[in-house]
MIVEXKE-592852 format. One line per 8 residues: number of its first residue (from 1); for each residue x, y negated, z negated of C-alpha. Coordinates in Angstrom, 1 decimal. Layout:
NUM = X,Y,Z | ...
//
This chain:
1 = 142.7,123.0,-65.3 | 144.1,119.3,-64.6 | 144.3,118.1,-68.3 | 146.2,114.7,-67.3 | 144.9,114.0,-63.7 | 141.8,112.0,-62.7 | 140.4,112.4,-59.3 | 141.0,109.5,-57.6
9 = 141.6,108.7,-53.5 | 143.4,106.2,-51.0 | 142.3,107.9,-47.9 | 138.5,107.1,-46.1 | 137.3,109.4,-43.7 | 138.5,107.1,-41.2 | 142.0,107.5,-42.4 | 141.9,111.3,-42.4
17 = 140.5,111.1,-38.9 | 143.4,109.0,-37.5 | 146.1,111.3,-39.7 | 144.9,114.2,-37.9 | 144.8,112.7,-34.9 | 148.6,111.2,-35.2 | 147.3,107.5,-34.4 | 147.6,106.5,-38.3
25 = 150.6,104.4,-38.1 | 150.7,103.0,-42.3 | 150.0,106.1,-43.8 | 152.5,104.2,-46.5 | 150.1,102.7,-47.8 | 148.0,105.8,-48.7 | 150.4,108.8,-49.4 | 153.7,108.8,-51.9
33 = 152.8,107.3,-55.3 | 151.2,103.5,-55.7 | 151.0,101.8,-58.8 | 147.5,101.2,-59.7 | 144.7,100.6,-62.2 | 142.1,103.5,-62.5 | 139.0,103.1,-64.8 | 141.0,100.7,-67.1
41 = 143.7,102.7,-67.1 | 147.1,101.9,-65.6 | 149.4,104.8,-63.9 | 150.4,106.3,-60.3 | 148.4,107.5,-57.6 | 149.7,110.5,-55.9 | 149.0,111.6,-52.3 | 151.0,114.6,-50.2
49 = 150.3,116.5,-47.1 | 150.7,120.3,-48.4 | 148.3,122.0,-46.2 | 149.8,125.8,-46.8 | 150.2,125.1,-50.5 | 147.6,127.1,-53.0 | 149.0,124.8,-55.6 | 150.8,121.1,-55.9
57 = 151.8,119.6,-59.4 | 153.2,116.7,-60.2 | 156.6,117.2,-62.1 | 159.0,114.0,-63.6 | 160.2,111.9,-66.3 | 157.3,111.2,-67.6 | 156.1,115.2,-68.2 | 159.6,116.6,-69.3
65 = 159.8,118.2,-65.6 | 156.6,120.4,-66.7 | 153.9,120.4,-64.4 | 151.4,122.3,-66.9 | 147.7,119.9,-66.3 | 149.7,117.7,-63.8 | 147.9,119.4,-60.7 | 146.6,117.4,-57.4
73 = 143.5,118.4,-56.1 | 143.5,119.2,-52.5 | 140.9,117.2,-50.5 | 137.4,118.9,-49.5 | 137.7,118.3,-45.8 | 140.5,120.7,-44.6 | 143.1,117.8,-44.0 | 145.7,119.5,-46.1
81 = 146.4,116.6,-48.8 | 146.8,116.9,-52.7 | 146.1,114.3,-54.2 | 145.3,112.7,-57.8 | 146.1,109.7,-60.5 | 147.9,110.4,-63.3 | 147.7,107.4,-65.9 | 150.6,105.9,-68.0
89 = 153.1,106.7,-65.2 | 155.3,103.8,-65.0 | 158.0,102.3,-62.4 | 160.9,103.7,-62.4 | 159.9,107.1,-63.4 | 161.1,110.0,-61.3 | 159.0,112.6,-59.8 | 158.9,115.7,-57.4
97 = 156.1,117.9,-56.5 | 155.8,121.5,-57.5 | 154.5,123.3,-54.7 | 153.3,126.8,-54.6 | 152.5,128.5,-51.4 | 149.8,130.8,-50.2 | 152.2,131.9,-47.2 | 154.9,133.7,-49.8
105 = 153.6,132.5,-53.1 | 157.4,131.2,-53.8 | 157.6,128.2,-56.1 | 159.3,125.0,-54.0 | 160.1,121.6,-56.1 | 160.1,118.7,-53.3 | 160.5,115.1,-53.1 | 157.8,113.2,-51.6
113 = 158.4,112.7,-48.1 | 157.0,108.7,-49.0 | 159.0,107.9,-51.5 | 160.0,104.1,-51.4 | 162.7,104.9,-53.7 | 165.1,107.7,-54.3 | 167.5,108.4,-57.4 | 171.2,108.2,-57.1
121 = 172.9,110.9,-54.9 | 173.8,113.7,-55.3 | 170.4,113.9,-57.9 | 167.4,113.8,-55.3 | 164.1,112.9,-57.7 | 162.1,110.6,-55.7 | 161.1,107.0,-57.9 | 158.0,105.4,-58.9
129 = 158.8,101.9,-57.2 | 156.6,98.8,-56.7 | 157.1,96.2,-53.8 | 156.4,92.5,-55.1 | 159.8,91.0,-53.4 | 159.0,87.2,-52.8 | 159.9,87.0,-49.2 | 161.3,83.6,-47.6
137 = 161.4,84.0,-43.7 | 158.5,83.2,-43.3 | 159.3,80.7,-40.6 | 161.6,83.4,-39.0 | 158.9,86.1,-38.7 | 156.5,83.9,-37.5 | 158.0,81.4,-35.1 | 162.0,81.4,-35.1
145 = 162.4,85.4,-34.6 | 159.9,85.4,-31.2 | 163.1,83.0,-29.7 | 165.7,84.1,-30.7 | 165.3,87.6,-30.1 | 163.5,87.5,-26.8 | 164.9,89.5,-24.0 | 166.2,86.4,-22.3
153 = 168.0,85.3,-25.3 | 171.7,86.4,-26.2 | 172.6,89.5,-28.5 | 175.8,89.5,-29.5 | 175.0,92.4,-32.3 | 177.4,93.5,-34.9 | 177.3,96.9,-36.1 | 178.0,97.9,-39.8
161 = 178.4,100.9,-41.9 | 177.4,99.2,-45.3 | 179.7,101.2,-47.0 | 182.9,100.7,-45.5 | 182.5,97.2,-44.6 | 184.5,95.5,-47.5 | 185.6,97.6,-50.8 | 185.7,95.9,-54.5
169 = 187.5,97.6,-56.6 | 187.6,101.1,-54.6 | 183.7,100.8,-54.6 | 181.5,99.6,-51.5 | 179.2,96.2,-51.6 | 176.3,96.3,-53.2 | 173.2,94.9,-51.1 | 172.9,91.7,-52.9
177 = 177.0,91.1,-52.8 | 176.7,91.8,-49.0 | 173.8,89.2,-49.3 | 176.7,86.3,-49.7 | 179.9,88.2,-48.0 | 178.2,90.0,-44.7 | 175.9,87.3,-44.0 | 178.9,84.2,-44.3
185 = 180.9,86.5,-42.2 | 178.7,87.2,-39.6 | 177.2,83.4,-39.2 | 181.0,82.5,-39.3 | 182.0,84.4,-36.5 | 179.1,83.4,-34.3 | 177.2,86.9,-33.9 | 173.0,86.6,-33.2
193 = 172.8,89.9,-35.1 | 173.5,92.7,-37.1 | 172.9,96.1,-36.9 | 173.1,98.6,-40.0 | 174.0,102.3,-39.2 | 170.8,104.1,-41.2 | 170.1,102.8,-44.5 | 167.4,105.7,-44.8
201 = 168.1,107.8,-48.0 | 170.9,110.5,-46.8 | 172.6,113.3,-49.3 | 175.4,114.1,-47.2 | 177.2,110.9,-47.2 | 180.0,111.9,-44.3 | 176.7,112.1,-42.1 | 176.6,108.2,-42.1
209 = 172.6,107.9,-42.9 | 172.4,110.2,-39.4 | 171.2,112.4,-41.6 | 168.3,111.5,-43.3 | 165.8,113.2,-45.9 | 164.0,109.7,-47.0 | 162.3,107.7,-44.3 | 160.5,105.5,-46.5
217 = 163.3,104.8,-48.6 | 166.8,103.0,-48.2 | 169.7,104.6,-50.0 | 170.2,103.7,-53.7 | 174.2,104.2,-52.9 | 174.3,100.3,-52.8 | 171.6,99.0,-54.8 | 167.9,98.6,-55.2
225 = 165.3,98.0,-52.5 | 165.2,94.1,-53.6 | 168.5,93.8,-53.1 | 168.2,95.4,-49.3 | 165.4,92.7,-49.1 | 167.7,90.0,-50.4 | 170.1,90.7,-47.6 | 167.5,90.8,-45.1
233 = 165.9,87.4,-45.7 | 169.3,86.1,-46.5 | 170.6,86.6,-42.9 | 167.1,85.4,-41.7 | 167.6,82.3,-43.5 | 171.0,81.7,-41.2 | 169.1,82.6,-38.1 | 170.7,86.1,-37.7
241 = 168.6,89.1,-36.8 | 168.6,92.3,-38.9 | 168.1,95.5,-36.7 | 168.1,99.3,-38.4 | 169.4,102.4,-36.4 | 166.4,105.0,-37.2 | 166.7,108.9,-36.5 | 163.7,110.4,-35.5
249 = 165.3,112.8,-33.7 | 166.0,115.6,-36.5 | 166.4,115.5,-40.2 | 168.9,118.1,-42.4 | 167.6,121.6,-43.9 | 168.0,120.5,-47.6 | 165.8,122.2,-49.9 | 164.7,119.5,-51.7
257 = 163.4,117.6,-48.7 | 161.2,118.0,-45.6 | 162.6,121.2,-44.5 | 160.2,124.4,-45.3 | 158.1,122.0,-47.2 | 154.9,123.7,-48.3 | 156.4,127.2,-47.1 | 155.4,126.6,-43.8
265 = 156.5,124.7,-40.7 | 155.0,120.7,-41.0 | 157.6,118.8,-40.1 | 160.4,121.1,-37.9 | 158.6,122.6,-34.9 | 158.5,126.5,-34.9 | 160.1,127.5,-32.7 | 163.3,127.3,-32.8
273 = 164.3,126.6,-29.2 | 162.6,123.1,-29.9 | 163.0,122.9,-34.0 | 167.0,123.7,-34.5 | 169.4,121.5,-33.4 | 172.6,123.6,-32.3 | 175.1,120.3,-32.3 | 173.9,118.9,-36.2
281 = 172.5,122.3,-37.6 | 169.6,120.5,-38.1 | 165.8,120.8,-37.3 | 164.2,119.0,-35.0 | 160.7,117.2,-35.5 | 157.5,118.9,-34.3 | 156.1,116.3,-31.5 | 153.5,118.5,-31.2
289 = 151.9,117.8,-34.5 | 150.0,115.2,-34.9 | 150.5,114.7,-38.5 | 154.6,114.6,-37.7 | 153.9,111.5,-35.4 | 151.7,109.7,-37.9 | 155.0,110.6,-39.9 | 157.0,108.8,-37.8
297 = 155.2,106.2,-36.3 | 154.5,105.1,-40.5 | 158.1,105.0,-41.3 | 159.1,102.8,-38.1 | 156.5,100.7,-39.4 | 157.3,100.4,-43.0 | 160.6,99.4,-42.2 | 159.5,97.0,-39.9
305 = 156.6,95.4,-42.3 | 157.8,96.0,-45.5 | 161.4,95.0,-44.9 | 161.1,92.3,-41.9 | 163.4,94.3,-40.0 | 163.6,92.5,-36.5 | 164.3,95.9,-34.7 | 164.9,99.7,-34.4
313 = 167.8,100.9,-32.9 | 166.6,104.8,-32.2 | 169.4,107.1,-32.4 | 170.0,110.4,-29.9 | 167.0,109.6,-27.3 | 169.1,111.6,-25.2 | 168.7,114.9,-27.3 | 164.4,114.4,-27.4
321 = 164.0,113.7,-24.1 | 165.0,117.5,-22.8 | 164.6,120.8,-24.0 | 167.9,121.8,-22.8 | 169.5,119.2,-24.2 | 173.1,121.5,-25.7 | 171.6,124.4,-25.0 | 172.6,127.3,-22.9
329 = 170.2,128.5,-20.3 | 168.7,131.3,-22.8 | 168.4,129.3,-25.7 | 165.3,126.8,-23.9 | 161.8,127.1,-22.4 | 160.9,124.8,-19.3 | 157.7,122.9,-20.1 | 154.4,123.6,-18.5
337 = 155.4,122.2,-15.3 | 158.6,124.0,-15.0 | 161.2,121.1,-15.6 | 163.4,120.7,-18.5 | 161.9,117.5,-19.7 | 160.1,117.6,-23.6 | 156.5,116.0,-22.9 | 155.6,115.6,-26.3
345 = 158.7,114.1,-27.4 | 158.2,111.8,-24.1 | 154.8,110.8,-25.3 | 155.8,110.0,-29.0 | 158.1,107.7,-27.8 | 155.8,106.2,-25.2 | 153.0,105.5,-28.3 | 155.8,104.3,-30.8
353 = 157.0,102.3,-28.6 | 153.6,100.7,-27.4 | 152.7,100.9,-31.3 | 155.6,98.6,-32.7 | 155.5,96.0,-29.8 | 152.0,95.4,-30.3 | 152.1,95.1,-34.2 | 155.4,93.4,-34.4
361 = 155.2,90.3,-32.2 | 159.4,89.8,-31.7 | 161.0,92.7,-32.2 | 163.0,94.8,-30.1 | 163.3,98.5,-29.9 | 166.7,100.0,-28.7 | 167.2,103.2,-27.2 | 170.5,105.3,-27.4
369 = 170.1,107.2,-24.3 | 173.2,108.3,-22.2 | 171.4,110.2,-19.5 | 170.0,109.1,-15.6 | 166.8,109.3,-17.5 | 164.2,106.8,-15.4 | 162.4,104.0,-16.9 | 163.7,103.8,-20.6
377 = 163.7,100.2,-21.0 | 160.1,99.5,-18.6 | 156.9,99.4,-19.9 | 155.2,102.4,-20.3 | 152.3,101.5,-18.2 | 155.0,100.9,-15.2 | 155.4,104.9,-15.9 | 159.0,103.8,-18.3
385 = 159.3,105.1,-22.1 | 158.9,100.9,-22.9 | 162.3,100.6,-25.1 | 163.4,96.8,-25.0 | 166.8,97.5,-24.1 | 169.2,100.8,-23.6 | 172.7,101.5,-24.9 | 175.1,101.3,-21.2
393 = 176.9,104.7,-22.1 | 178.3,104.3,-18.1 | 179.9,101.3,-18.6 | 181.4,102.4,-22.1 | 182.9,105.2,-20.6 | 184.3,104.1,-17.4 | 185.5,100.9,-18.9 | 187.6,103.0,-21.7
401 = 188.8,105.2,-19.1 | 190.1,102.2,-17.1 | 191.8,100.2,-19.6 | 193.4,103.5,-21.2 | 195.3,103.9,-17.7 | 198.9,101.9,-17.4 | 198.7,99.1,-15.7 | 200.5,100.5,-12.4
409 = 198.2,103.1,-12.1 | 195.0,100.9,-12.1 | 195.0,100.2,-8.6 | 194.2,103.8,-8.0 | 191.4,103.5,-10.3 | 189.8,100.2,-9.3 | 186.4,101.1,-8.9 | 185.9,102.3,-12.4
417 = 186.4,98.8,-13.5 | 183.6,97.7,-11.2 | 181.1,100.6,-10.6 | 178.6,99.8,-13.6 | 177.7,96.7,-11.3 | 176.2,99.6,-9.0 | 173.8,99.8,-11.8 | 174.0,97.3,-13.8
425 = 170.1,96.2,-13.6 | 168.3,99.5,-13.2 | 168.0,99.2,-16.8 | 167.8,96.5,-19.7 | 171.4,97.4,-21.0 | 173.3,96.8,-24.2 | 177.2,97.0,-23.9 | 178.6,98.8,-26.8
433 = 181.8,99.9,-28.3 | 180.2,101.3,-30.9 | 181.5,103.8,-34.6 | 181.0,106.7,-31.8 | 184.2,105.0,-30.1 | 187.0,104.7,-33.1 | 186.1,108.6,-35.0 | 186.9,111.9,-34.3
441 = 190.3,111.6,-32.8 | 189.1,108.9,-30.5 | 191.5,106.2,-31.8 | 191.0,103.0,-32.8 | 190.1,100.6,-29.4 | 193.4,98.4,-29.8 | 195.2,101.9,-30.2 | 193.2,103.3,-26.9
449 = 195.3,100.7,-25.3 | 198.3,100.9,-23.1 | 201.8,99.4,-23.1 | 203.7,98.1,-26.0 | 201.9,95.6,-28.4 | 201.8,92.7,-26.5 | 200.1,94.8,-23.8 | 197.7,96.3,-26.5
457 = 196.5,92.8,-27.7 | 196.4,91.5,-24.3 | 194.6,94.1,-22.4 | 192.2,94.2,-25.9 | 191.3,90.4,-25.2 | 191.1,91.6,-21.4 | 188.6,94.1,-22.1 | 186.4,91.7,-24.6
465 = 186.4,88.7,-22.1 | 185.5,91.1,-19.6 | 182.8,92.7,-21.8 | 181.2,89.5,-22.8 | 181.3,88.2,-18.9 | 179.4,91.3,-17.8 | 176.1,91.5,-17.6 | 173.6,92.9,-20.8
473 = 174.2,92.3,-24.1 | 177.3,93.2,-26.3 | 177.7,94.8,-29.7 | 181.0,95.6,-31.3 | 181.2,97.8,-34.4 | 182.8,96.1,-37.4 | 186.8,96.2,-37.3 | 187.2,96.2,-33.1
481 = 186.8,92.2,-34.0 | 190.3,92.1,-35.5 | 192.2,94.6,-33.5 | 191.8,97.1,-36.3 | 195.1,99.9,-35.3 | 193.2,102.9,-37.4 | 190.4,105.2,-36.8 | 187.4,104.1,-38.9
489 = 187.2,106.0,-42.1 | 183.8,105.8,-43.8 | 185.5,106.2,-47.5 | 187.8,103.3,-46.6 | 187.3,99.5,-45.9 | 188.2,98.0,-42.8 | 191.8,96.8,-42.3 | 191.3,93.5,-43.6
497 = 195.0,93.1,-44.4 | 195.7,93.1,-40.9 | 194.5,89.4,-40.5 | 198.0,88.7,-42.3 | 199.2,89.1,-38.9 | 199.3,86.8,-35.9 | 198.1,89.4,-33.0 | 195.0,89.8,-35.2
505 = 193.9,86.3,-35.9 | 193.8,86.0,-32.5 | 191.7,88.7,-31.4 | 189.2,87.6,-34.3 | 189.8,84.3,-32.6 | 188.5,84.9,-29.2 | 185.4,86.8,-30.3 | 184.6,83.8,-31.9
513 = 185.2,82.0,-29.1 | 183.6,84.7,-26.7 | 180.6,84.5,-29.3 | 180.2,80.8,-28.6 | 180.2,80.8,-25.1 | 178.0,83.7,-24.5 | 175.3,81.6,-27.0 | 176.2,78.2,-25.5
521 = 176.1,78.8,-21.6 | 173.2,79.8,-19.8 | 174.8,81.5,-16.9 | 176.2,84.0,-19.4 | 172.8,85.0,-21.0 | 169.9,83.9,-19.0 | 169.7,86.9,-16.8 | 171.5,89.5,-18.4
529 = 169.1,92.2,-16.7 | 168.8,90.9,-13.2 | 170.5,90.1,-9.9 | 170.2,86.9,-9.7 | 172.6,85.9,-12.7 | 175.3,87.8,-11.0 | 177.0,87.7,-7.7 | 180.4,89.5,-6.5
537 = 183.3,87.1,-5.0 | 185.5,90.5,-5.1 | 185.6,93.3,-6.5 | 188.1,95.6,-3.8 | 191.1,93.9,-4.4 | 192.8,97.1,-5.6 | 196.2,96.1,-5.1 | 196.3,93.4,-7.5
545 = 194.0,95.1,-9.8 | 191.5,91.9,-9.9 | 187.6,90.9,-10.4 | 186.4,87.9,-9.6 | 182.3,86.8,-10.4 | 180.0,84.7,-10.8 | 177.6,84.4,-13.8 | 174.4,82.2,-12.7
553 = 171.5,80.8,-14.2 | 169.6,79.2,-11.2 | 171.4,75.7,-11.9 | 174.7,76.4,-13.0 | 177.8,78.9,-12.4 | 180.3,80.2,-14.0 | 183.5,81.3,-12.3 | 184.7,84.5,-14.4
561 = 188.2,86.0,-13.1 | 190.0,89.2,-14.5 | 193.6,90.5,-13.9 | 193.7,93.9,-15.0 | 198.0,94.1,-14.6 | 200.5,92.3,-16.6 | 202.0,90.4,-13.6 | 201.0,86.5,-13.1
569 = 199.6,85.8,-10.1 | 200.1,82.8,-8.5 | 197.9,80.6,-6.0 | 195.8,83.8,-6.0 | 192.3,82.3,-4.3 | 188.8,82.9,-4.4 | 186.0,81.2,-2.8 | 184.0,79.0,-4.9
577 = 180.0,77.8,-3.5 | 181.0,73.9,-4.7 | 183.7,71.5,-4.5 | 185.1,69.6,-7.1 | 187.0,70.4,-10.7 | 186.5,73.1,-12.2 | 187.7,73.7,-15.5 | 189.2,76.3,-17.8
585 = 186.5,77.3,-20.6 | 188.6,80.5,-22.1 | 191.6,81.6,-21.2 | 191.8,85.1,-23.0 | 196.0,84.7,-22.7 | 195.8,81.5,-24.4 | 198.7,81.1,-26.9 | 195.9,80.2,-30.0
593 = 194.8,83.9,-29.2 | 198.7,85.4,-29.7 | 198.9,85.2,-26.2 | 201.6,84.3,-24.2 | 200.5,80.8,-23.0 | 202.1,81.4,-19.5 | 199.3,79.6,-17.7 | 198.8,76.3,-19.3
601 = 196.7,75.1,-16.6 | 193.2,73.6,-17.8 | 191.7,72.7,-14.5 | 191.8,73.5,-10.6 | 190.7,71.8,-7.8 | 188.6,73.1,-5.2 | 189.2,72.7,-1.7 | 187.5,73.3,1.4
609 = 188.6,75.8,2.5 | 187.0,79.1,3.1 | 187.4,82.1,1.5 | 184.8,85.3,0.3 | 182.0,84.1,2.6 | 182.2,80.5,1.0 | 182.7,77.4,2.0 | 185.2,76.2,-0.9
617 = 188.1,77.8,-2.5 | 190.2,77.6,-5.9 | 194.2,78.8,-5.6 | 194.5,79.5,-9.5 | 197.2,80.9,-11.6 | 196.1,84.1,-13.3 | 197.7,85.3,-16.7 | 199.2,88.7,-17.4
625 = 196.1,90.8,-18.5 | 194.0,87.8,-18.9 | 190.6,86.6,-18.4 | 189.7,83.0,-17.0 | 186.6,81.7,-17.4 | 186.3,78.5,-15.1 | 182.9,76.1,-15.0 | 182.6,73.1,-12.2
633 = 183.1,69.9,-13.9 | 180.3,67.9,-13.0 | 181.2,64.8,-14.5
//
């Protein structure tokens, strides 16, 4: 007999009907435990999806961990929840549910798959938690944020492990320190965004929040949920976007959590050729359930109502999108067609995507997908997956692969430098040189470089003028702005001290500067994702090693040329479409980067004479592993 809980419900019958049929999209606001007044009383409402339990109590703080008249009752109509209020619960309290199973009639103790707060890992209790943060964006979320991150505006995003950014006394930032630090950095050097690796409760912390077991909750590592909020409306304040990476690709086997919950299989599919992951020995979301995609559709949605998050950054697309995605040829089932593609897990992210956009006028979804996979960034009703943009893995990788080869091999390699413009705008793509690119024995990106270090530093300016010339969007993970020489270590800040040095400031220097330009100049951003703000002048000159572009916006042009070799080049000519002056906007050899200030020229004169199919022509001097970026003078 329930001695302490009253009967009590959240859900209408039209709730239950869209749970079951995965189209509830804020079941938030009706499972976990809410804060309420029942029949003059004050306590906690409690509401979890248990459907092969015989049994749920409610075990915490507040009951001495002793479930004895704490018991849910399970709803009448089949749909599998347990629910109940239980008064004089409070905020703060911690609770887990006590689950017995009629499958194997084992015991399980489980935090609720809703909590909106989590204790302090390694302890895993879920907490009572209340939301009444007094949010200030509202001019951001309703008119500022549908501008500035529009496709056709610039991203320049910077990614950030929160707790390696900066260290204090051998301890990470909390939230509301980051609040002042994070946000004046990232306004100062001229980034539109930020992007947080997963914030999402994690209990393995060398997983990097890729591992999740809360999806409601951020992790209490750094702070409280207001002080996550604080950060969030702090940077909106400055007119910076916040975006989240989010894994609903597969969550960890801890016992505590979603894994086995209720002694069946509700949130891991299975069968195990589509519920184990064999690369993260961990289990895979059933798309097949319809109660799982209510599951995950809510938590994009919490995050993105409840914490004005301006995006979702979904992590290993690649990995849902096939069922023999790492697997060997016995180890997967073709779907009902025959092909190796996963059609639920297609069709989840078809309705999430469609779900957000049309909830969350302004926001941007962003796919990590690395495969040939069609459509990912077009609307789903073109036949695409409807992502807003998609991670360039392509240009990543042939880009590394370039730079990492000395210069006098280059020629011989060319067209590595210049095959993602093959591509380029099949797809809304984001340029990154992300954490995946400075772990694992991967080296730092100024150490991926060749030469001695004045080559390193030059051909690292090289490769960030060129990366912020190309078309798409950019994002840089923190440290590749100052020419960090280590791998990232997630126990260890970032090599702040480095900025002692000369080489450094100038690297942090020319972001800044690259930041500015790609913001200020049209050509650079308006058409990031079509043909017509990019045209070739040449891209086959192999011998010298040199690119040579346009970036257009309809009206104006920017003349971008790149000398991949540590030779200067003298009266090296392209053709140009005007006449007149043209002058130098960056020169990524400049000697207020650290660079060697060879060519001091600030302007060039076109003449007519032909060259590349136009009528005009520059003869410029390029510098050794540098970058000029040119604009006509029209004055």
């Amino acid at each position: 007999m329930n001695k302490k809980v009253k009967s009590y419900s959240l859900f209408s019958d039209f709730d239950i009907a869209l749970f079951k049929s995965g189209k509830h999209y804020k079941l938030y606001e009706k499972f976990g435990a809410h804060l309420i007044n029942h029949e003059g009383s004050d306590g906690v409402y409690f509401a979890v999806y248990a459907p092969s339990a015989s049994h749920v109590e409610v075990v915490g703080s507040f009951n001495s961990w002793n479930g004895d008249g704490y018991g849910l009752d399970v709803r009448w109509d089949s749909s599998g929840i347990w629910e109940g209020f239980i008064p004089d619960v409070k905020e703060g309290d911690f609770y887990k549910y006590r689950i017995v199973s009629h499958k194997d009639h084992k015991i399980r103790i489980k935090a609720d798959p809703y909590a909106f707060k989590t204790e302090m890992m390694p302890k895993s209790a879920s907490v009572v938690w209340k939301d009444d943060f007094n949010w200030k964006d509202k001019t951001w979320m309703t008119k500022n944020r549908l501008v500035k991150n529009h496709l056709n505006a610039p991203f320049s995003i910077y990614e950030v492990h929160v707790g390696s950014w900066r260290k204090k006394d051998g301890r990470s930032l909390h939230y509301s320190e980051m609040a002042v630090e994070l946000v004046d950095y990232v306004k100062e050097m001229g980034f539109t965004h930020v992007e947080f690796m997963p914030i999402t409760e994690h209990p393995y912390y060398p997983s990097w929040g890729y591992l999740s077991t809360s999806f409601f909750a951020p992790t209490s590592r750094y702070g409280e949920p207001e002080e996550l909020m604080l950060l969030i409306d702090e940077f909106h304040k400055e007119g910076i976007s916040v975006i989240m990476d989010w894994v609903p690709a597969h969550f960890p086997n801890d016992e505590f959590a979603l894994a086995d919950f209720d002694g069946s299989c509700i949130y891991e599919h299975f069968d195990i050729q589509k519920g184990f992951h064999p690369d993260w020995n961990s289990l895979i979301f059933n798309y097949e359930r319809s109660e799982v995609r209510s599951f995950l559709i809510s938590s994009a949605f919490y995050w993105l109502e409840r914490y004005h998050l301006d995006g979702l950054r979904v992590d290993a697309v690649s990995s849902m999108l096939y069922l023999d995605y790492s697997r060997e040829e016995s180890q997967w089932s073709p779907n009902i067609y025959g092909g190796n593609e996963y059609l639920a897990a297609i069709s989840f992210l078809k309705e999430l995507n469609i779900a957000t956009y049309s909830s969350f006028p302004g926001i941007q979804m962003i796919a990590e997908e690395s495969t040939a996979y069609p459509g990912v960034t077009k609307p789903v009703h073109h036949g695409g997956l409807g992502f807003g943009m998609k991670w360039m893995m392509g240009w990543m990788n042939d880009t590394l692969e370039y730079f990492s080869k000395d210069p006098i091999y280059r020629k011989f390699h060319h067209n590595s430098a210049s095959f993602s413009l093959t591509y380029a705008f099949s797809e809304n793509f984001l340029l990154p040189l992300s954490h995946d690119e400075v772990v694992h024995g991967k080296n730092a990106i100024a150490r991926k470089m060749p030469g001695d270090d004045w080559q390193k530093f030059a051909n690292l300016r090289l490769l960030y003028s060129y990366m912020f010339t190309h078309p798409g969007n950019k994002l840089l993970f923190m440290g590749n702005e100052i020419g960090q020489t280590s791998e990232w270590n997630f126990n260890e800040s970032i090599q702040w001290g480095l900025l002692d040095y000369l080489p450094h400031q100038g690297i942090q220097k020319l972001i800044k500067e690259l930041n500015k330009l790609f913001k200020k100049e049209k050509p650079l951003n308006a058409h990031n994702f079509s043909q017509e703000g990019f045209e070739w002048i040449s891209y086959d000159d192999n011998a010298n090693c040199v690119l040579a572009y346009l970036r257009k916006d309809g009206k104006n042009e920017l003349v971008v040329v790149c000398n991949f070799t540590p030779q200067v080049l003298f009266e090296y000519k392209i053709g140009v479409t005007k006449p007149g002056t043209y002058k130098v906007l960056l020169n990524s050899d400049d000697i207020k980067y650290s660079g060697s200030g060879i060519v001091e020229t600030k302007k060039f004169i076109a003449t007519e004479i032909a060259s590349h199919n136009k009528k005009y022509s520059l003869d410029l001097a390029l510098p050794p592993l540098g970058t000029l970026i040119l604009k006509l003078d029209k004055k």
